[in-house]
C-alpha positions in Angstrom: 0.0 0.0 0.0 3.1 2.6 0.6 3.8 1.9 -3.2 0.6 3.2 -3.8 1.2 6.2 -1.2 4.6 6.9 -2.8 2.8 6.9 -6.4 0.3 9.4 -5.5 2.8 11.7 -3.9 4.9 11.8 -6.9 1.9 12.7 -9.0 1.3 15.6 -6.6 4.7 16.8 -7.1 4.7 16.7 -10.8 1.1 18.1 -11.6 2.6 21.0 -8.8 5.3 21.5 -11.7 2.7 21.1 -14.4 0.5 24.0 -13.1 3.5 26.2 -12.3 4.1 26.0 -16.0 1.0 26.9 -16.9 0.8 29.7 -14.2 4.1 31.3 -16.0 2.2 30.5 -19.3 -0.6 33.1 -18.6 1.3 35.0 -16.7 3.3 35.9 -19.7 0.4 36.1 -21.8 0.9 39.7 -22.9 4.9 39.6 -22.9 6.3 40.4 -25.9 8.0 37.5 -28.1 7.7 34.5 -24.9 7.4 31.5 -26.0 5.2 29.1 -23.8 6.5 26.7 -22.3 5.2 22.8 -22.1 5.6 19.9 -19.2 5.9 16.3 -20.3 5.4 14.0 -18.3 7.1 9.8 -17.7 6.8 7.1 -15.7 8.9 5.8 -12.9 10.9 2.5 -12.7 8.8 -0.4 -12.4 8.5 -3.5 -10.2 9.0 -6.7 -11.4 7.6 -9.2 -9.6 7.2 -11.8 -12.0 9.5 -12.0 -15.8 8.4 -12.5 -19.3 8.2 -16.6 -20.2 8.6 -17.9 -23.9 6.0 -20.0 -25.1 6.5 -24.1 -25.7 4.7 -26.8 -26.7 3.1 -27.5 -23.4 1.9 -24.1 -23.1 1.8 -20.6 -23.6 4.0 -17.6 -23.0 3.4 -14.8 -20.2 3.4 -11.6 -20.3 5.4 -9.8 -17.4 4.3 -8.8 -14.0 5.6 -5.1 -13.3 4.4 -2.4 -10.8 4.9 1.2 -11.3 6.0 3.2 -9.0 5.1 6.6 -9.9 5.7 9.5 -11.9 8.4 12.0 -13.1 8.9 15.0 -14.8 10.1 13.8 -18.6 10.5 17.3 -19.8 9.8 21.4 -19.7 9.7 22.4 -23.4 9.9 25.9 -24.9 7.1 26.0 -27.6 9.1 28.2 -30.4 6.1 28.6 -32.5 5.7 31.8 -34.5 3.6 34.7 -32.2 1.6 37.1 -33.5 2.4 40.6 -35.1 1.1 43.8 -33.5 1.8 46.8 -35.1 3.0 49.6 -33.0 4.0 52.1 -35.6 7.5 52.7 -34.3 10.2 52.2 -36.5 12.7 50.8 -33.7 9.9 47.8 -32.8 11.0 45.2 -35.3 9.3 41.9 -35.3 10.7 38.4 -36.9 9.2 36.2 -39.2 10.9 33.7 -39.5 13.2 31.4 -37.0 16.1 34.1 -36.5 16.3 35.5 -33.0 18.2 39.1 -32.4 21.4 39.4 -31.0 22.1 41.7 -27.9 25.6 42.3 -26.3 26.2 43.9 -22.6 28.8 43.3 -19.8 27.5 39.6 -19.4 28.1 38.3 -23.0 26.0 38.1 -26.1 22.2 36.4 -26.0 19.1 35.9 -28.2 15.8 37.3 -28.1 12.5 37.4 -30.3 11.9 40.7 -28.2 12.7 43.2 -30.8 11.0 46.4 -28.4 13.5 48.3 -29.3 15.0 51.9 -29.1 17.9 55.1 -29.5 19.9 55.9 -26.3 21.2 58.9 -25.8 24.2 58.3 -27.7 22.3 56.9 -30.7 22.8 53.3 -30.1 20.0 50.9 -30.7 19.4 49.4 -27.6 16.9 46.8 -26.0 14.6 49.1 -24.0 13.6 47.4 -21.1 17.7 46.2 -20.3 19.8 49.0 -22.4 21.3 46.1 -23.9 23.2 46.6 -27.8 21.4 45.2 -30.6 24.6 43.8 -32.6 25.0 44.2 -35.8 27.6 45.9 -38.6 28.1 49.3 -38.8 28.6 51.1 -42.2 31.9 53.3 -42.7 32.2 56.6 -43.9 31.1 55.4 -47.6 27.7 53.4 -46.5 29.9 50.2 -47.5 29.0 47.1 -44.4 31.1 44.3 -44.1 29.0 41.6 -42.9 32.3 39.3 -42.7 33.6 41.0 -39.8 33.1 38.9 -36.6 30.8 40.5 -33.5 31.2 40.7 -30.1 29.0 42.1 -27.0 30.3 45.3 -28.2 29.2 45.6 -32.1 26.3 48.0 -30.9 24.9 49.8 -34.2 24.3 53.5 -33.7 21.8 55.8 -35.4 22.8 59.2 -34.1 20.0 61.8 -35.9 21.1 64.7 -35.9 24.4 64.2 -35.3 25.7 62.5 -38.3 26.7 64.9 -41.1 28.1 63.4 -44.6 29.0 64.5 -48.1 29.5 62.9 -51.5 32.0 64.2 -54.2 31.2 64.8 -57.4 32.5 61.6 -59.8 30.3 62.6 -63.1 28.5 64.7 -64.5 25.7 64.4 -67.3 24.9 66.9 -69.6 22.5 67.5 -72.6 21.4 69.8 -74.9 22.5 70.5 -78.6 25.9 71.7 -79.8 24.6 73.8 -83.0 25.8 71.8 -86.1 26.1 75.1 -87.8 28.7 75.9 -85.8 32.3 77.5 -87.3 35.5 76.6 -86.3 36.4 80.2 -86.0 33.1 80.9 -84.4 33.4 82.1 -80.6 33.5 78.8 -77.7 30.1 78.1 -76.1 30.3 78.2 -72.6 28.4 76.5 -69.5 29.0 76.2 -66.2 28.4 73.4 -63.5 28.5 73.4 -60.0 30.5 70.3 -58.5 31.1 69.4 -54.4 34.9 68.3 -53.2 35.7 65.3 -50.8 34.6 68.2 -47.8 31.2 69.0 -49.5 32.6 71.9 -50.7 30.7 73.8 -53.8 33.9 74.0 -57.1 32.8 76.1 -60.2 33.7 74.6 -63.4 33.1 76.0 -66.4 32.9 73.7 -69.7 34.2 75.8 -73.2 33.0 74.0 -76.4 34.9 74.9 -79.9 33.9 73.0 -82.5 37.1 71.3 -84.6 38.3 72.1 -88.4 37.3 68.9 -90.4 40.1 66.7 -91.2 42.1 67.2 -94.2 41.5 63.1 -94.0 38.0 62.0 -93.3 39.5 58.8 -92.5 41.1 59.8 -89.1 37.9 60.3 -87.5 36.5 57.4 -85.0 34.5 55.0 -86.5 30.9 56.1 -87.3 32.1 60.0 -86.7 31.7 62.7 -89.2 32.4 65.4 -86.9 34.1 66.6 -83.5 34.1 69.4 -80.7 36.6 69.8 -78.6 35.6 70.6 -74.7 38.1 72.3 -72.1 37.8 72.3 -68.5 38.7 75.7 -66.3 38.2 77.7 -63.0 39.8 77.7 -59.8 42.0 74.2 -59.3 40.5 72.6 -62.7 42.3 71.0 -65.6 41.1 68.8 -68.5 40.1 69.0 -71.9 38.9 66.4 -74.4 36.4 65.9 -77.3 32.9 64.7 -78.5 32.6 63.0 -81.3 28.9 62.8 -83.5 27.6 61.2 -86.4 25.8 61.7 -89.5 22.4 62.0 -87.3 23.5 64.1 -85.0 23.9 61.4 -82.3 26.8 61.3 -79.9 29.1 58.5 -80.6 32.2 59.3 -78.5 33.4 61.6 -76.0 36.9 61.4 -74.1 38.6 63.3 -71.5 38.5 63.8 -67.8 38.0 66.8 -65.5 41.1 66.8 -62.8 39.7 69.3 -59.8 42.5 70.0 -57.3 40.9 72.2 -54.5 43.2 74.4 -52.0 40.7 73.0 -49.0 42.5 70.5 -48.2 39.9 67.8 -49.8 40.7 64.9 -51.9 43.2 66.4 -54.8 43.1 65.4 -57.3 39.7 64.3 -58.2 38.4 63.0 -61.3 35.2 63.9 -62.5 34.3 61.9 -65.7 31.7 64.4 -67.8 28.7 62.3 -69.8 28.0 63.7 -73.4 25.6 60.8 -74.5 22.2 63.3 -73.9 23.7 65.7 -76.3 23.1 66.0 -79.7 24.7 68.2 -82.9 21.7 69.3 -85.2 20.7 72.5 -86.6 19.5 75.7 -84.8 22.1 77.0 -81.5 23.9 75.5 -79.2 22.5 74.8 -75.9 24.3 72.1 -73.7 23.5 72.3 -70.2 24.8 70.4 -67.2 21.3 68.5 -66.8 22.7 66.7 -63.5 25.7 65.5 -60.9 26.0 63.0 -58.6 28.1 65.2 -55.6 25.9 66.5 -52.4 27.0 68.9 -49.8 27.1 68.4 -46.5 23.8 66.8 -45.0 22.8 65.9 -41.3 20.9 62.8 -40.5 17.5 63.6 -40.3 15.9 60.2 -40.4 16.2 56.6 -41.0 14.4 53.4 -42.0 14.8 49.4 -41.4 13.6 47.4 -44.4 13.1 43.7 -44.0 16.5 42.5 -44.3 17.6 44.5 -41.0 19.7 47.2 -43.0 19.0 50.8 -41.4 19.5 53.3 -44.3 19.8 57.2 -42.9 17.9 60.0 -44.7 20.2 63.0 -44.9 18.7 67.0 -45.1 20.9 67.2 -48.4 18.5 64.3 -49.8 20.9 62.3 -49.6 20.6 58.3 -48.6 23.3 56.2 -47.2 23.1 52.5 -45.1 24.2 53.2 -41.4 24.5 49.7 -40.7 23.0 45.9 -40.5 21.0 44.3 -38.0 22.7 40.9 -37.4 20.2 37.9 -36.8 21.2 34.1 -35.4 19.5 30.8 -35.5 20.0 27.4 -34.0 20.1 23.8 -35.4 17.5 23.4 -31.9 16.2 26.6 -30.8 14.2 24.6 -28.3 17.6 24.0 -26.7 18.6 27.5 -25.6 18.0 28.1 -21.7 16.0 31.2 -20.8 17.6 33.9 -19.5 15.4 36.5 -17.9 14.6 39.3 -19.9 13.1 37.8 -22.7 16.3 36.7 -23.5 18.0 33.3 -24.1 21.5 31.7 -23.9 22.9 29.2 -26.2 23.2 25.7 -24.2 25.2 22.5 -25.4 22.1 20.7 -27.0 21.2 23.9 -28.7 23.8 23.6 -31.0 26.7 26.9 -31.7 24.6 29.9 -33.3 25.1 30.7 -37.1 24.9 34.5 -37.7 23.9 36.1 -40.4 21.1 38.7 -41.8 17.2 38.8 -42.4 16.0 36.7 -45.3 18.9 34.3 -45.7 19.7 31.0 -44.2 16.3 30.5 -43.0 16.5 33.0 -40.8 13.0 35.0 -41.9 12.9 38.3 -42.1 12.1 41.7 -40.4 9.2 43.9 -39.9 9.5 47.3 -39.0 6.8 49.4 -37.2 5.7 45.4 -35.2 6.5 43.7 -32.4 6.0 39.6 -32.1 2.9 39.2 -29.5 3.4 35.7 -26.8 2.5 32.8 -28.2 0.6 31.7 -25.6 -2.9 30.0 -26.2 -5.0 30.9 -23.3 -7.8 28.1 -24.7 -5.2 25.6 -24.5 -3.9 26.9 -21.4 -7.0 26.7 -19.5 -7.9 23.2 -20.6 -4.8 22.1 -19.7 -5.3 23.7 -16.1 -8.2 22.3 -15.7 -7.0 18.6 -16.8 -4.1 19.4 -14.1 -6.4 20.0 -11.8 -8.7 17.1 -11.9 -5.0 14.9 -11.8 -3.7 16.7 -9.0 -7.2 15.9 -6.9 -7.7 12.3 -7.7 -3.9 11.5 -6.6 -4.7 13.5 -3.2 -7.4 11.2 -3.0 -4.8 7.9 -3.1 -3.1 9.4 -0.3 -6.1 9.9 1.2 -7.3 6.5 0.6 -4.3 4.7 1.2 -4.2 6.4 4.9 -7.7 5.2 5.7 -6.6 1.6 4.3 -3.6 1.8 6.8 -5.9 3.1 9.7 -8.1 0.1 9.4 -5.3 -2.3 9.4 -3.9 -0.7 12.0 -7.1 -0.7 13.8 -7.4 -4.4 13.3 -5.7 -5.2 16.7 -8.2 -3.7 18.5 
């Protein structure tokens, strides 16, 4: 009868553990990106009182005589199930859809979290915002270029410092169009235009473009292939050199152009720099000459004025000079066995030695899923299932108070039998 005493008390113990899961469940029912959590449960070592016997010719075999002695625990899962998206309109709240977790570094060491409530400190670093945490990731140099190679540590925070970030773009071409007057003399008086370019410091450079057009050749012959005529271009102003020529053909098309503009700036910028100029809009037909400088691709200096995530994690930076430049990627990790990683606190997780090393890499590669700005990943607790498994707990934990119960009466009345 103790066996059957013992039994019951083990049941006790382990639906005690059930419901304490299932408290935490709904307790975490509005926490953002938990993941519930799920008790298994096994049976104890068994009795024998009696072994298996083969069959013969005599007689049958039997079937062993065992008595169980209870139950365990077999198992706490974490249920990694995909939650619900909520929007919340903020760009910092990024949700995952997708297997990925986020990675966040502080003075303990990096961990994992489907918690992507995130926000700017006051130094522009993206940080979890309920434990300051870094969100890791690769920042962009100077040039918006990320190397995503580069290995990260608890310290790769990413930072998004508006207002505080100023950047410039030299000038590298510069396209015009327009018509260079195919009535044109040589002797006739140069047509000039000119552009205005940015240095390596975002500095504004005049340069001013003279076109002449050129004598034919006394043999057709040395003109390019396709060409029936030329005008040669020269490059001046403050710091500038370069000259070269534009070459047209029987329809007035461009065909050619070569030369470079060297600009050499007393600012202490990049010097030289090469600014390639793009005849291919222009054309050589009747009526005046009117090239223009139609556009260039230099900006002066701009301040960060706002910023975006797209779905792959990379945080481009709007600039006041309209300019748009990557300020870095948000790194992402997955696991051969998420359901491995130990919890944390925090919303956070650990890697453990069954949940296998974590591969890093970014949104919507490697099976990783990808990001959604403006959304955070609701619990993916399901309070129907939760309450019908609390009420099946419930009912187990009662009738295996009751085998105690009835096991002590048992034991009163054979005690009692001496009487």
């Amino acid at each position: 009868m103790l066996q059957a005493m013992y039994s019951g008390v083990s049941a006790i113990q382990a639906h005690q553990t059930k419901m304490e899961v299932i408290g935490n469940n709904i307790a975490n029912v509005s926490t953002t990106g938990y993941k519930a959590g799920r008790v298994t449960f096994k049976d104890q070592l068994s009795q024998t009182l009696q072994g298996a016997s083969a069959g013969s010719a005599a007689s049958g075999g039997t079937n062993p005589v065992q008595l169980g002695l209870g139950v365990s625990i077999g198992s706490v899962d974490t249920i990694s199930s995909q939650g619900g998206l909520q929007s919340t309109s903020k760009p910092t709240d990024l949700a995952i859809q997708g297997n990925g977790y986020f990675m966040l570094g502080d003075s303990a060491g990096v961990s994992f979290t489907r918690d992507g409530s995130f926000t700017v400190d006051n130094s522009g670093n993206l940080v979890n915002s309920s434990t300051g945490a870094f969100v890791l990731g690769w920042q962009a140099d100077p040039t918006g270029a990320i190397d995503t190679t580069k290995q990260l540590t608890q310290s790769s925070n990413l930072s998004i410092p508006v207002g505080g970030l100023i950047t410039t773009s030299p000038t590298k071409n510069v396209i015009y169009s327009g018509n260079l007057s195919a009535e044109a003399k040589p002797t006739d008086a140069a047509y000039t235009r000119t552009v205005k370019v940015y240095d390596s410091l975002g500095e504004a450079q005049n340069i001013t473009l003279s076109f002449k057009r050129d004598a034919p050749p006394v043999a057709p012959a040395t003109l390019p292939n396709g060409t029936t005529s030329s005008w040669t271009w020269t490059a001046s102003g403050t710091g500038v050199a370069g000259t070269g020529k534009v070459f047209y053909g029987s329809t007035g098309k461009e065909a050619l152009s070569t030369g470079t503009i060297a600009l050499s700036p007393t600012d202490g910028s990049t010097s030289p720099q090469a600014i390639k100029p793009d005849f291919s809009a222009t054309t050589q037909v009747s009526g005046g000459s009117g090239v223009i400088p139609d556009s260039q691709d230099g900006f002066g200096p701009g301040t960060l004025q706002s910023y975006s995530i797209d779905q792959t994690g990379a945080i481009a930076g709007i600039f006041s000079n309209g300019m748009s430049r990557s300020l870095g990627q948000i790194a992402m990790a997955g696991f051969s066995n998420p359901e491995g990683l130990e919890r944390a606190g925090g919303n956070a997780f650990k890697e453990s030695v069954n949940s296998g090393s974590a591969h890093i890499g970014t949104a919507t590669q490697d099976g990783l899923g990808k990001m959604s700005s403006g959304y955070l990943e609701q619990s993916n607790v399901d309070l129907s299932s939760e309450f019908t498994s609390m009420i099946v707990t419930q009912r187990g934990f009662q009738a295996n108070t009751k085998i105690v119960t009835t096991v002590d009466e048992m034991l009163n009345d054979v005690i009692g039998m001496k009487r």
